[in-house]
C-alpha distance (Angstrom), angle and dihedral (degrees) to the residues before:
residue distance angle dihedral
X1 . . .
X2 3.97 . .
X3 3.78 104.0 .
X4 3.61 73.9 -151.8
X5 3.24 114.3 61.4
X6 3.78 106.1 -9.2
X7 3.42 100.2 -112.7
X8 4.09 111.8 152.5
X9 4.20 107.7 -103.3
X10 3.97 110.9 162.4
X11 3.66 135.4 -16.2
X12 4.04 124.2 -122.0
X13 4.11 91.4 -112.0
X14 3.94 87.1 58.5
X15 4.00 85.2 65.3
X16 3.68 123.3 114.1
X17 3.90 153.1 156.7
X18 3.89 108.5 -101.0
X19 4.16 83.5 164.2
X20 3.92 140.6 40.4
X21 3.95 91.9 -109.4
X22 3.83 89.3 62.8
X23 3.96 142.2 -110.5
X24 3.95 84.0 -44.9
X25 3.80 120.2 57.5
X26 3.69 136.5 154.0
X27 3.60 119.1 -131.8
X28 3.74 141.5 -178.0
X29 3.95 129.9 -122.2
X30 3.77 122.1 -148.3
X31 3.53 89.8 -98.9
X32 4.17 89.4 58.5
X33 3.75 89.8 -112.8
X34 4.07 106.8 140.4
X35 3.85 118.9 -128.9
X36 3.92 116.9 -157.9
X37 3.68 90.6 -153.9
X38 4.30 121.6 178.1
X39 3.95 112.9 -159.8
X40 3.39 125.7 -143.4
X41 4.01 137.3 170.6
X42 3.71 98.5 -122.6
X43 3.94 144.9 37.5
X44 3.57 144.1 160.7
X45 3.71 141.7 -169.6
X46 3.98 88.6 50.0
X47 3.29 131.6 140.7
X48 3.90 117.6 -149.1
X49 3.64 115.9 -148.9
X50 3.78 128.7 -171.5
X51 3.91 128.5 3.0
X52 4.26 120.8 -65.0
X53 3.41 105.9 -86.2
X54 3.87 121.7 -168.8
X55 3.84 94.8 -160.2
X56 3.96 122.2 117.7
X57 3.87 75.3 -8.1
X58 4.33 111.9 165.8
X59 3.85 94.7 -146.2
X60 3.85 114.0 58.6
X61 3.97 102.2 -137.8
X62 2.97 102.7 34.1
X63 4.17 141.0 76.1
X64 3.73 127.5 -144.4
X65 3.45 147.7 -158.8
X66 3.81 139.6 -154.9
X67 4.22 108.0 -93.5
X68 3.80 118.9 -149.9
X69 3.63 130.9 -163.4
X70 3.64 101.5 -107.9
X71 4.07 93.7 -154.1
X72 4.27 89.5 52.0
X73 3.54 104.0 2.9
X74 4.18 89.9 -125.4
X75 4.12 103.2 157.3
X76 3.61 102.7 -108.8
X77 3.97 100.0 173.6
X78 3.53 142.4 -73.2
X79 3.99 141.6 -64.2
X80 3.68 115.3 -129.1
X81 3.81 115.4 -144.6
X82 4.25 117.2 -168.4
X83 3.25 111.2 -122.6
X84 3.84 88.6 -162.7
X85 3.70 122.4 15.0
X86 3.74 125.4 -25.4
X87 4.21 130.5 76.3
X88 3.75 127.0 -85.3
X89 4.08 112.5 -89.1
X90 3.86 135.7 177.2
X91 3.48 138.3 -113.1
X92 4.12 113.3 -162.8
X93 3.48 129.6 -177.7
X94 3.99 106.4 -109.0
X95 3.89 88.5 -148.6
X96 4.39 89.5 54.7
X97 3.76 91.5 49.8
X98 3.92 141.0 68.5
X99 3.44 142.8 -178.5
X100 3.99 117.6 -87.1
């Protein structure tokens, strides 16, 4: 859920490994800021903003954009879009999001 706000995002069976480290990873941003970032295969109550970009993107294949809660509109992550094969997955912030 939206650490937020509280409104319900993902469940714990929708998480997943998208990368050798695990379902948990922590990545850097252009800017050198470090995400702790959890991936999982589904979401809900997001809000998608901008096009898919692949540029400075963590997950080779695939494009993202920025993902919003849609109750408070806190940035919680990202949603990952293949640009070849594969299905759609999510990248939220660990810090944004709680347990429900």
């Amino acid at each position: 859920m939206c650490r937020a706000c509280g409104t319900a995002i993902s469940r714990e069976d929708a998480v997943f490994s998208a990368a050798e480290g695990g379902a948990v990873g922590v990545y850097a941003n252009p800017g050198g800021w470090l995400r702790r970032v959890v991936t999982v295969r589904w979401a809900e109550n997001l809000r998608l903003v901008g096009e898919p970009t692949e540029e400075f993107t963590w997950f080779p294949g695939f494009a993202w954009r920025v993902a919003e809660c849609g109750g408070c509109g806190q940035h919680l992550g990202w949603r990952y879009d293949a640009t070849g094969a594969g299905a759609a997955f999510y990248g939220l912030l660990v810090a944004a999001v709680a347990r429900g």
